[in-house]
C-alpha positions in Angstrom: 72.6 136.9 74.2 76.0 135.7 73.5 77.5 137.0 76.7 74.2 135.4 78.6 75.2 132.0 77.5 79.2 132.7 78.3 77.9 133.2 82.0 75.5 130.7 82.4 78.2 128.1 80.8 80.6 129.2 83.7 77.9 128.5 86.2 77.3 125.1 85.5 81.3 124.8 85.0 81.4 125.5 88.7 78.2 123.6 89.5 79.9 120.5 87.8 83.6 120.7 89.6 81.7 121.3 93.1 79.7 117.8 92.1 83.0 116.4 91.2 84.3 117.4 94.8 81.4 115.8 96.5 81.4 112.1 94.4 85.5 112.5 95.0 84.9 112.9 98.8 82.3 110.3 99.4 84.8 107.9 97.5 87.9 109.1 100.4 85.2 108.4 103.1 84.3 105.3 101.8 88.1 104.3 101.3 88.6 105.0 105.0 85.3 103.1 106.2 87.0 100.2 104.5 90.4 100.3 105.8 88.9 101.0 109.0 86.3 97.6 108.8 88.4 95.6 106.8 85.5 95.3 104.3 86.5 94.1 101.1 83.1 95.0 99.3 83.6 98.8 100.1 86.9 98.6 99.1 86.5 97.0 95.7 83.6 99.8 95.6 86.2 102.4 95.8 88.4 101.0 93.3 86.0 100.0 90.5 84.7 103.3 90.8 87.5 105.2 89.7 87.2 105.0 85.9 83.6 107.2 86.9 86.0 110.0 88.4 88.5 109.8 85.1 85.5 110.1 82.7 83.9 113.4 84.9 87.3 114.4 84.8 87.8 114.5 81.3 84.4 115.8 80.2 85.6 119.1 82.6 88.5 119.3 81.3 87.3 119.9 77.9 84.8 121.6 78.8 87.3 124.2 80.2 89.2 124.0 76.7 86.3 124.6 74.9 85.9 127.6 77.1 89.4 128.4 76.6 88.9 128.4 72.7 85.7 129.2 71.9 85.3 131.6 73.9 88.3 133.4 74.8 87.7 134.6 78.0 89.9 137.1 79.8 90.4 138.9 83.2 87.9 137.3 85.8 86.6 134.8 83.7 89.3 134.0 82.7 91.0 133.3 86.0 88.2 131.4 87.1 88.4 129.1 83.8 91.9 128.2 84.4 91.5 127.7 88.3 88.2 125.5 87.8 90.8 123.6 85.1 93.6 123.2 87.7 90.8 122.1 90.8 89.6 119.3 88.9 93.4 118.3 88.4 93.6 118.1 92.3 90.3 116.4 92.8 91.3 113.3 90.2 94.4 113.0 92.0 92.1 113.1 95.3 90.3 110.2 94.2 93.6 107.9 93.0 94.6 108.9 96.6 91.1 106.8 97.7 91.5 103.9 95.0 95.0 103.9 97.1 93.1 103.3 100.8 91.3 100.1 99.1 94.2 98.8 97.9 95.4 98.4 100.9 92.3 97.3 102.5 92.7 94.4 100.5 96.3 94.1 101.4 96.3 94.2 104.9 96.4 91.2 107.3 95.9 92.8 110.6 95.9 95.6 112.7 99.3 96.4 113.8 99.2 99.9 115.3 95.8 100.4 116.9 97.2 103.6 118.7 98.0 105.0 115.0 94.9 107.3 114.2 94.8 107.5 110.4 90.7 108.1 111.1 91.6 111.1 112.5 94.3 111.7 110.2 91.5 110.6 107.4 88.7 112.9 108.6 91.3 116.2 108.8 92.2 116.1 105.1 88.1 115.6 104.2 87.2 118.3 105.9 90.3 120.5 104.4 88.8 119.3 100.9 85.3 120.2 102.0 86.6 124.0 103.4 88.8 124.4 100.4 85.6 123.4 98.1 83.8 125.5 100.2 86.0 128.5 99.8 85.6 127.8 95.6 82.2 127.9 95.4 81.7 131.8 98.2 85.0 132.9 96.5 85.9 133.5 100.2 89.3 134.4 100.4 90.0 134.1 104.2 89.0 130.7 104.2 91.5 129.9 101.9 94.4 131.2 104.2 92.8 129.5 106.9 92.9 125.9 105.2 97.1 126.4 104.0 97.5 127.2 108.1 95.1 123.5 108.9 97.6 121.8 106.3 100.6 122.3 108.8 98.6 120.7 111.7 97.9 117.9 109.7 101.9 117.4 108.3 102.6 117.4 112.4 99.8 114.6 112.8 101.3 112.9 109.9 104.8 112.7 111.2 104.3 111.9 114.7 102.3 108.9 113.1 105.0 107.9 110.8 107.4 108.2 114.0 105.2 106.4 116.1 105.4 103.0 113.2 109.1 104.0 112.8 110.2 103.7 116.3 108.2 100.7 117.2 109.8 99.2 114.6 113.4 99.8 115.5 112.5 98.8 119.0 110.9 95.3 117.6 113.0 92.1 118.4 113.0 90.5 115.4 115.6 87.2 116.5 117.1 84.2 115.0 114.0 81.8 115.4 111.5 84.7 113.3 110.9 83.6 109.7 111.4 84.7 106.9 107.8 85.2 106.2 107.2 87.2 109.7 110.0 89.0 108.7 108.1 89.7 105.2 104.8 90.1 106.7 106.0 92.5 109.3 108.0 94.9 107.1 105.3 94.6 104.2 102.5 95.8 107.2 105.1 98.6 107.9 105.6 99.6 104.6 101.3 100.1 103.9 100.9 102.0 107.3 103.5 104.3 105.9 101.8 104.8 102.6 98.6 105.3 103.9 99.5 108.1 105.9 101.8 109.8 103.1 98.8 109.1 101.0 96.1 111.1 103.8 99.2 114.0 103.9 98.8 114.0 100.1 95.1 114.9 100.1 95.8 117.6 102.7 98.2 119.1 100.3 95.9 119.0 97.3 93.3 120.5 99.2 95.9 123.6 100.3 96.3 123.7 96.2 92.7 124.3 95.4 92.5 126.9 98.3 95.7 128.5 96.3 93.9 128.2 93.3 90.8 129.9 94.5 93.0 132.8 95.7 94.3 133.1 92.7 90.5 133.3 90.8 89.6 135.8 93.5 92.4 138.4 94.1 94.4 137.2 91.0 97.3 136.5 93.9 99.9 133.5 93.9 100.7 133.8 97.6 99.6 130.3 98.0 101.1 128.6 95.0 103.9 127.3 95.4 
């Protein structure tokens, strides 16, 4: 009867960090419909909904030290205890990453690089969170190679955006009769594009980190963690 509780404990474990993933994601699409519209509403939503991510955060994590102590798991069980316990890490950090997107949605003044696609850039790390979620939940192992191999695209998208605001900078005319508040203003809208799309490579890297940790759970391998 004991060992019939143990298991059902670890499903709901996993039921509960696959909820996390989803309330986590619909927070990073929300942070981009914001910075996309410029909606100061959805962004404030994003933000002041954080402290809801922290608080499911923390209830997981002790559940997975209660796990840990109470029940003393070992083998399978108890590589699926401690990846569960390192996912929901990544996810929390996940969400910051989206409280991030409508902090600058309230800090940005205009558009400056329309031919920047950080929707694109946006929507690539999602669905790497979603596949790498995905992979936790069929304990597929392929998919989890698949999504580390999606994660080098997206650094190349990254970079040829942070070149793209780079260069135009460089190549902007800034002369004796500019202010010192365009001056300001210009380097300050620089400075967010540049964080926003470190930020987006951020999540792409957290999501190669649950794949790695769901390699690990499956085939008890640490080819992906590094």
């Amino acid at each position: 009867m004991a060992r019939k509780g143990f298991q059902r404990q670890l499903v709901e474990l996993r039921e509960n960090v696959l909820y996390m993933s989803e309330i986590v994601l619909e927070r990073m699409r929300t942070g981009l419909n914001a910075l996309e519209t410029k909606d100061e509403s959805l962004a404030n939503e994003v933000i002041e909904g954080d402290h809801e991510i922290n608080e499911l955060y923390l209830e997981l994590e002790q559940n997975c030290i209660d796990l840990f102590a109470l029940q003393q798991p070992v083998a399978g069980d108890l590589r699926f205890i401690a990846a569960s316990f390192k996912i929901i890490t990544d996810l929390e950090r996940v969400a910051d990453l989206a409280t991030n997107l409508g902090d600058y949605t309230l800090e940005a003044t205009r558009d400056m690089y329309p031919n920047v696609d950080i929707q694109g850039i946006g929507n690539a790390v999602i669905e790497m969170v979603e596949s790498a979620m995905t992979a936790y939940a069929e304990e597929d192992v392929d998919a989890c190679f698949e999504i580390d191999g999606r994660d080098d695209e997206v650094d190349d998208l990254c970079e040829r955006a942070s070149s793209i605001v780079v260069r135009d900078l460089i190549e902007t005319e800034i002369d004796d009769g500019s202010s010192d508040e365009e001056i300001e203003t210009l380097m300050t809208e620089v400075s967010r594009l540049l964080l926003t799309i470190r930020d987006l490579e951020r999540v792409g890297d957290h999501a190669v980190n649950i794949a790695a940790r769901t390699l690990y759970m499956v085939d008890n391998s640490d080819e992906l963690i590094y």
